[in-house]
C-alpha positions in Angstrom: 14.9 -145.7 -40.1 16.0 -148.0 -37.1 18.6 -149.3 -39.9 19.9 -146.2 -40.8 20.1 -145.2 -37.2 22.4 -147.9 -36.5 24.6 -147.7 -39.8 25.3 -144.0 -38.8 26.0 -144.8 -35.1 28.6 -147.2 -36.4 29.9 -144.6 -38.6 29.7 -141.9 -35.8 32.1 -144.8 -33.6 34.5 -145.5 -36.1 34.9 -142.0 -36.7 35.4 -141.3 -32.9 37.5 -143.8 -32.6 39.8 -143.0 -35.4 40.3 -139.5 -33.9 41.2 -141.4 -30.5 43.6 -143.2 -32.5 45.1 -140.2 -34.2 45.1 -137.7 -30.9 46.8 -140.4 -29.2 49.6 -140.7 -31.8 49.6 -136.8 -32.1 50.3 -136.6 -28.3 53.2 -139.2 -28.4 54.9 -137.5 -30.9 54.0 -134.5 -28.9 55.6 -136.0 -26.2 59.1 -137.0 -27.9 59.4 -133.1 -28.8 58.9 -132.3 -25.1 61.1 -134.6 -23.6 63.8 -132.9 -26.2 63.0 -129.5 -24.7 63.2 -131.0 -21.3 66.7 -132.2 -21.7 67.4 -129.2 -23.4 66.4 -127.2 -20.0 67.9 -129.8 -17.4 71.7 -128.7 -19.6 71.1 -125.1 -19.1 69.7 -125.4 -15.3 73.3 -127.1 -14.7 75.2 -124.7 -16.5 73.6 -121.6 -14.9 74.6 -119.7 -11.9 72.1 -119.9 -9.2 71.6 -117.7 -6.4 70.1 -118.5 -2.9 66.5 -117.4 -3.0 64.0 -116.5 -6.0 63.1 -113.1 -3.7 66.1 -111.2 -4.3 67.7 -110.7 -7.7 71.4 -110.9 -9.3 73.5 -109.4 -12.1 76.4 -110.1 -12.8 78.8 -107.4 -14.5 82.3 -105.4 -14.8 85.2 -105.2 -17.3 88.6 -106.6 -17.9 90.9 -103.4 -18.9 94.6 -103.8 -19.2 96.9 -101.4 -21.0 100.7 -101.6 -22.8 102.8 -98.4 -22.0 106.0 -96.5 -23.0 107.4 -94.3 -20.7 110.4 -91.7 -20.8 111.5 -90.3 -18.0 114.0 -88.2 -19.4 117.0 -91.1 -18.8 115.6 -93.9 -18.9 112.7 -95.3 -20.8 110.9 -98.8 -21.1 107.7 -100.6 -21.4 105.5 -102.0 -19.1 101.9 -103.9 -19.3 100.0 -102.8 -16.1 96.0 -103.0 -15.2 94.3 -99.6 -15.2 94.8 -98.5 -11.6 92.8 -99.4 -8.1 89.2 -98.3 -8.6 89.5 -98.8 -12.6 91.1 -101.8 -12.6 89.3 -105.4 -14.0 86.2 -106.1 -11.9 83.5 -108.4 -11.0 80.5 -107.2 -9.9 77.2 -108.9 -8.1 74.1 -106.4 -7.8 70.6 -107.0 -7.0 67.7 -106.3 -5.2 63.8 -107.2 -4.3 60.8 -105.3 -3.5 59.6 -104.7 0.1 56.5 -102.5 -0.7 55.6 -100.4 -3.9 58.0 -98.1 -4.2 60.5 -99.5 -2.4 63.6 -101.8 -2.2 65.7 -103.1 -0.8 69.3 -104.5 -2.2 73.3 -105.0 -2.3 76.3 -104.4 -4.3 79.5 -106.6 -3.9 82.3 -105.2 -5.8 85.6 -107.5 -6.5 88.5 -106.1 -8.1 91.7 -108.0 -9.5 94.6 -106.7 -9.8 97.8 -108.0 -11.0 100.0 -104.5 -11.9 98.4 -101.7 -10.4 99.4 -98.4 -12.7 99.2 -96.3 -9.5 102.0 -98.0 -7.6 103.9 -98.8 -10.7 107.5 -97.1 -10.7 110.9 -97.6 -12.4 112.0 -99.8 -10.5 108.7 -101.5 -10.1 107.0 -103.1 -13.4 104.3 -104.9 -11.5 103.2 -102.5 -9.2 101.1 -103.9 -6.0 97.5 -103.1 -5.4 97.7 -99.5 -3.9 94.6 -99.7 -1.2 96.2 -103.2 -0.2 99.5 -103.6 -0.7 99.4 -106.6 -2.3 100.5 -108.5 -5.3 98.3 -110.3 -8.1 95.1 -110.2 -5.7 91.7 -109.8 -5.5 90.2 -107.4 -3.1 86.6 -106.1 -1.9 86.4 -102.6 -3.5 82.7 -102.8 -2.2 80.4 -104.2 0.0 76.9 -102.3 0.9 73.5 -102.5 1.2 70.5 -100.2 0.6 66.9 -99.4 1.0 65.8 -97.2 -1.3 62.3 -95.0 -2.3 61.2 -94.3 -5.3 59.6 -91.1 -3.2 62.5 -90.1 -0.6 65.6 -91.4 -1.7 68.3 -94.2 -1.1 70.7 -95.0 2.3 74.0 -97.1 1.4 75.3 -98.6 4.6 78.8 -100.5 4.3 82.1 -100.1 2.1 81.4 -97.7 -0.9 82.1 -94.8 -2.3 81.5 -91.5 -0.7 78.8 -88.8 -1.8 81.8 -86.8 -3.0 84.3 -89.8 -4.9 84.4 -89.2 -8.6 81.8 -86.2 -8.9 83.7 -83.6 -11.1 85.0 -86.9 -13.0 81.8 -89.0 -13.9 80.5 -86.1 -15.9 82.4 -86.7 -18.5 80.1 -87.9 -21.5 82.8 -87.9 -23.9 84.0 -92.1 -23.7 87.3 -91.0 -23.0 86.6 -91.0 -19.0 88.9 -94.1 -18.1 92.2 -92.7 -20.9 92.1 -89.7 -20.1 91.0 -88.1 -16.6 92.7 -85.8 -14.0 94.0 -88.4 -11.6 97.4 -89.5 -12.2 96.5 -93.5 -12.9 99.4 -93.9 -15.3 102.8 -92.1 -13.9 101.5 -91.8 -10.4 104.2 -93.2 -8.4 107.2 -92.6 -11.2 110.2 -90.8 -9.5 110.8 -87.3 -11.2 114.4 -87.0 -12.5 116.8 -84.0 -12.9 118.7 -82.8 -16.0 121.7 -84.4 -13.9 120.1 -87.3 -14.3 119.7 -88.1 -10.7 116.7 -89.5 -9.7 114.7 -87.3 -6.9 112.3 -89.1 -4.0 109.6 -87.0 -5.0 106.6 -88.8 -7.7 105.0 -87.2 -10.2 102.0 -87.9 -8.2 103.4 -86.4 -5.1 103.6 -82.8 -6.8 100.5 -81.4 -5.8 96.6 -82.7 -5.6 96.0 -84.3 -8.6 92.1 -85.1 -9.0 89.9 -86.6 -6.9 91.5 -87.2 -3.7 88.8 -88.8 -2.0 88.6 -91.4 -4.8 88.9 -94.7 -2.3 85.6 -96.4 -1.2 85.4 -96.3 2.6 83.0 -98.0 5.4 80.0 -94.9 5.6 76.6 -94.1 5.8 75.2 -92.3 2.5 72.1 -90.7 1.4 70.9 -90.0 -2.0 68.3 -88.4 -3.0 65.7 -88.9 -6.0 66.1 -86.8 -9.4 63.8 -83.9 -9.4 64.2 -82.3 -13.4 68.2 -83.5 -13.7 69.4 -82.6 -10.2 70.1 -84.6 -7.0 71.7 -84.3 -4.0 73.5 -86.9 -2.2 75.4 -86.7 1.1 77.5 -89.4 3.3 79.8 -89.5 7.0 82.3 -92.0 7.6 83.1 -93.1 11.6 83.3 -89.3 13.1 86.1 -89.6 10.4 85.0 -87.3 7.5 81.7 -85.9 5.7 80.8 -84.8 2.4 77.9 -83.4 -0.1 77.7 -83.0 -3.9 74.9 -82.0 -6.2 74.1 -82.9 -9.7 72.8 -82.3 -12.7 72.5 -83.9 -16.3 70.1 -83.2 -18.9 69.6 -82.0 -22.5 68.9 -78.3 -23.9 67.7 -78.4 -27.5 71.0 -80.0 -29.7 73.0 -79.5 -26.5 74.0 -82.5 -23.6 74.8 -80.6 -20.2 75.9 -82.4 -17.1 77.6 -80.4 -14.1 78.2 -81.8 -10.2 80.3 -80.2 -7.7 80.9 -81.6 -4.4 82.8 -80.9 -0.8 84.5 -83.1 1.7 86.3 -83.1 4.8 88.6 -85.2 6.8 89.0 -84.7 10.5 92.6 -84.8 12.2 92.4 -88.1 13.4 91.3 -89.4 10.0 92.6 -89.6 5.9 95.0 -91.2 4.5 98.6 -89.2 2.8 98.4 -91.7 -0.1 97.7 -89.7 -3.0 94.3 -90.7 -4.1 93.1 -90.1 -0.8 92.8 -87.1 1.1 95.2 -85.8 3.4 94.6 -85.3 7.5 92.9 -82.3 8.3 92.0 -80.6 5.1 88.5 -80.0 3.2 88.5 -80.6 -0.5 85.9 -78.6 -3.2 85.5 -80.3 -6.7 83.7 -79.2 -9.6 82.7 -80.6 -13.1 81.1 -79.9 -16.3 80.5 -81.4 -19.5 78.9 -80.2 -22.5 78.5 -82.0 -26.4 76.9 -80.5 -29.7 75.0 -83.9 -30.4 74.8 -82.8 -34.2 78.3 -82.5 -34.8 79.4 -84.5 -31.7 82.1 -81.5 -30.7 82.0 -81.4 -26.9 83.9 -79.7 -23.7 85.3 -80.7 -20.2 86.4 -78.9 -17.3 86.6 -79.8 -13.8 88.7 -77.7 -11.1 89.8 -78.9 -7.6 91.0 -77.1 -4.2 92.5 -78.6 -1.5 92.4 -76.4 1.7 94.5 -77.6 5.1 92.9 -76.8 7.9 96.4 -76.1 9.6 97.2 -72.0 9.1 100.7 -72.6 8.1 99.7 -74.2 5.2 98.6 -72.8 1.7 95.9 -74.6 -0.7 97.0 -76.8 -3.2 94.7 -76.2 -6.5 93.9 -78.1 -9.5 92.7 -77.2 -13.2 91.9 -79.5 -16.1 90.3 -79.1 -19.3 89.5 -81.6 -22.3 87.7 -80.6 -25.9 87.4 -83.2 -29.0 85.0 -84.7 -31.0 82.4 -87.7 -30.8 81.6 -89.2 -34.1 80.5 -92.5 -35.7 82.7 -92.6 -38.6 82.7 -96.4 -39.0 80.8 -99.0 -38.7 82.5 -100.0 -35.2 80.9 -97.5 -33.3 81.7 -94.2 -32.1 85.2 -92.7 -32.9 86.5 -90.0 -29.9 89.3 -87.5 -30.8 90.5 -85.2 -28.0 93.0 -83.6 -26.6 93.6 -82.3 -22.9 95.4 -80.2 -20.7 96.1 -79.9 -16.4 98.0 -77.9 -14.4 98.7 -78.2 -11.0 99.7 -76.3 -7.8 101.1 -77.0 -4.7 102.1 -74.4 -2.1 103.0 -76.5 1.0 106.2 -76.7 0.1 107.8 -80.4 1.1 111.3 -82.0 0.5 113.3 -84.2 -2.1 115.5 -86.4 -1.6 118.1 -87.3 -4.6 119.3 -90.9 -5.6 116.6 -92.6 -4.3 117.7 -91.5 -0.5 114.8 -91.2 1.5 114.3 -89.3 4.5 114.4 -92.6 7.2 117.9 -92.9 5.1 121.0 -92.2 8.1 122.8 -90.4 5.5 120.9 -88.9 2.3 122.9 -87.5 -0.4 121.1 -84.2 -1.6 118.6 -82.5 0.7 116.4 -79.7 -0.9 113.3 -78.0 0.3 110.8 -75.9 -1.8 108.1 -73.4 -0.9 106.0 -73.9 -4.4 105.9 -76.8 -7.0 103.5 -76.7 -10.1 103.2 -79.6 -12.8 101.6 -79.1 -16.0 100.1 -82.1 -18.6 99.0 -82.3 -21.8 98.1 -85.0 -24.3 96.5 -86.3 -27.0 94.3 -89.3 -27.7 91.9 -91.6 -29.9 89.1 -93.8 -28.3 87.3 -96.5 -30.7 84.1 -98.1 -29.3 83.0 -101.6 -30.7 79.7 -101.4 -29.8 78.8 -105.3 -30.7 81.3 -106.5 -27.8 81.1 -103.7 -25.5 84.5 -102.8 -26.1 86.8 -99.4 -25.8 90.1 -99.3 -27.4 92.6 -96.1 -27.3 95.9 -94.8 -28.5 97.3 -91.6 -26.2 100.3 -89.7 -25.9 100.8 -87.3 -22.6 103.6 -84.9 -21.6 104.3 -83.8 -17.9 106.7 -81.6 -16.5 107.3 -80.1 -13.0 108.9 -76.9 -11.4 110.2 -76.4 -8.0 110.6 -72.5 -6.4 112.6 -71.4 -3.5 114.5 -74.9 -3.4 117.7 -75.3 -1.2 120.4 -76.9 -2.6 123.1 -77.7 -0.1 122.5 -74.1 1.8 122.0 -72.4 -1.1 118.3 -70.7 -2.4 118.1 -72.1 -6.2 116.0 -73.6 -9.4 115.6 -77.6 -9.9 116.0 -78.5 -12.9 113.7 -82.0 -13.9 113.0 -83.6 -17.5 110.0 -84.1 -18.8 108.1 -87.4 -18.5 106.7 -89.0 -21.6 104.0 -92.1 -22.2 102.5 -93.4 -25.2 99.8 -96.0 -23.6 98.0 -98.6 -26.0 94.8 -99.9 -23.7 91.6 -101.8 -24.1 88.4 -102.9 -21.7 85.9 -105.1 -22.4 82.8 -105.1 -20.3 80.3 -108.1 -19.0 
């Protein structure tokens, strides 16, 4: 027994001692596979962005959008490759944010924007227009800067540059995909002069006609408030340096096969505040805005309509009031990704009356060569367009053609109470943005 005892302890230690054998070997080769994966890690730590603390999160997103345009004015014509405009143009932005307590946060948003040929500042005479908010050329400039606290129970404040409760409320209900083509803000012939039948060139732009849009559509330093989403709607309100104020309310949801969304917003600038460029609003004056959007998911037909009123505060003046309406179709008809078909229409009003000044004479000129003054000016658009999507690089692409013309009432022509007679302005704009 003693001799069996022993035979099977040797057994038992050979056997023991070939697994040591074999678990070592298996964790050497176990090790060459990890030190692979460790130089695999060490490349990607060195090629990653890192931020300053693991408490507080970042993203990293925007778009790069540039567009190719035609552009008639009636005598002249040419073609011009311009960004998309301040506030639309390409964009970097960092956004993040870290928990303070359940339920709330706390975070920032820093918004770059690069612009080379801002569309808004672009003119005849100017192919590479400079940024409008800055004035300058091929820059990049801080379109925001804020921080907030937010609860998931009371709400969110914003404190630093960003936009106002009121900036782009009747425009960011547009579901369709063709927000950034085709909108009621003048992005593409803003600052083009408008030229008569004579051919002379006034000192009056397209974009200086009337209110065109959203003209509170600049971020500015405020305080704003935003409140949760109770069943689709919210409220959000902000105040700017005893300079202006403004509220909007929201909505967006889904009624059996139909998508709804609808805001409408208010703001007002005091007398010692605004700004005359045209996407920002005027001294003195309180501007309403309202939006709606509605799409037949089925069938993918849908609707959009958005109205705006600009009131001066100053008696002697009249309201300046604009309407715009889209309709079209959302379909996936390829493989791409959704295919949007539309076609739009605006008219303006502007009963403030102002002055032009022909042959590019402007009024710190000693000696201009036409004067005229007019009591009324209206400009009417309308257009058509296609937007692709290409869903697997996050990419828009569109094709549009748009039409604007202008009339002036009670103008004075040398002493005498006449018409103005202005071409037409035609662009066919080929554009693209790709987002990050």
């Amino acid at each position: 027994m003693s001799k069996y005892s022993l035979s099977a302890l040797v057994a038992a230690g050979l056997l023991a001692g070939g697994m040591s054998v074999n678990s070592a070997s298996a964790a050497d080769l176990g090790g060459n596979c990890c030190a692979d994966l460790e130089e695999r890690i060490a490349e990607l730590e060195a090629t990653t962005a890192r931020k300053g603390n693991r408490k507080v999160s970042l993203t990293v997103s925007g778009w790069v959008g540039q567009q190719v345009t035609w552009w008639d004015d009636g005598g002249q014509s040419n073609v011009y490759v311009t960004d998309l405009g301040s506030t639309l143009a390409s964009h970097v932005k960092f956004t993040g944010q870290a928990q303070i307590l359940p339920g709330w946060t706390a975070g920032y948003v820093l918004h770059l924007e690069a612009i080379g040929s801002d569309s808004l500042t672009t003119t005849q005479g100017v192919p590479d227009g400079p940024n409008l908010l800055t004035g300058s050329a091929n820059g990049v400039s801080t379109l925001q800067s804020f921080w907030f606290i937010k609860s998931d129970q009371l709400g969110k404040v914003s404190v630093g540059k960003q936009s106002q409760a009121s900036d782009n409320t009747a425009i960011l209900v547009d579901g369709s995909g063709s927000l950034v083509p085709a909108n009621w803000v003048p992005f593409d012939f803003n600052s083009f002069f408008i030229r008569q039948k004579n051919g002379q060139l006034t000192d009056t732009t397209w974009g200086g006609v009337g209110t065109w849009g959203d003209v509170n559509g600049a971020p500015t330093n405020s305080v704003r408030y935003d409140s949760p989403s109770f069943g689709g709607f919210s409220v959000s309100a902000s105040w700017g340096e005893d300079d202006f104020w403004d509220v909007a309310a929201r909505y967006a949801g889904e009624w059996a096969d139909f998508k709804v969304a609808a805001a409408a917003a208010y703001s007002q600038t005091n007398s010692s505040s605004g700004n005359s460029a045209n996407v920002l609003q005027p001294f003195d004056t309180g501007y309403f805005q309202v939006g709606a959007y509605v799409e037949h998911m089925p069938t993918g037909l849908f609707a959009y309509g958005a109205y705006g009123n600009l009131n001066f505060h100053d008696s002697s003046a009249s309201s300046n009031q604009t309407w715009y309406g889209k309709a079209g179709i959302r379909q996936r008809w390829n493989p791409l990704g959704h295919t949007v078909l539309y076609g739009e229409y605006e008219r303006i009003e502007n009963r403030n009356g102002g002055d032009i000044y022909a042959n590019g004479a402007g009024p710190d000129t000693d000696t201009p060569d036409l004067l005229y003054g007019y009591d009324k000016a209206s400009a009417r658009l309308w257009g058509v367009g296609v937007v692709q999507e290409i869903d697997s690089a996050a990419m828009s692409l569109w094709l549009k053609y748009r039409n604007i013309d202008a009339s002036f009432k009670g103008v004075e022509l040398e002493g005498a109470d006449t018409g103005l007679a202005t071409n037409n302005f035609q662009e066919v704009t080929f554009g693209a943005l790709i987002n990050f």
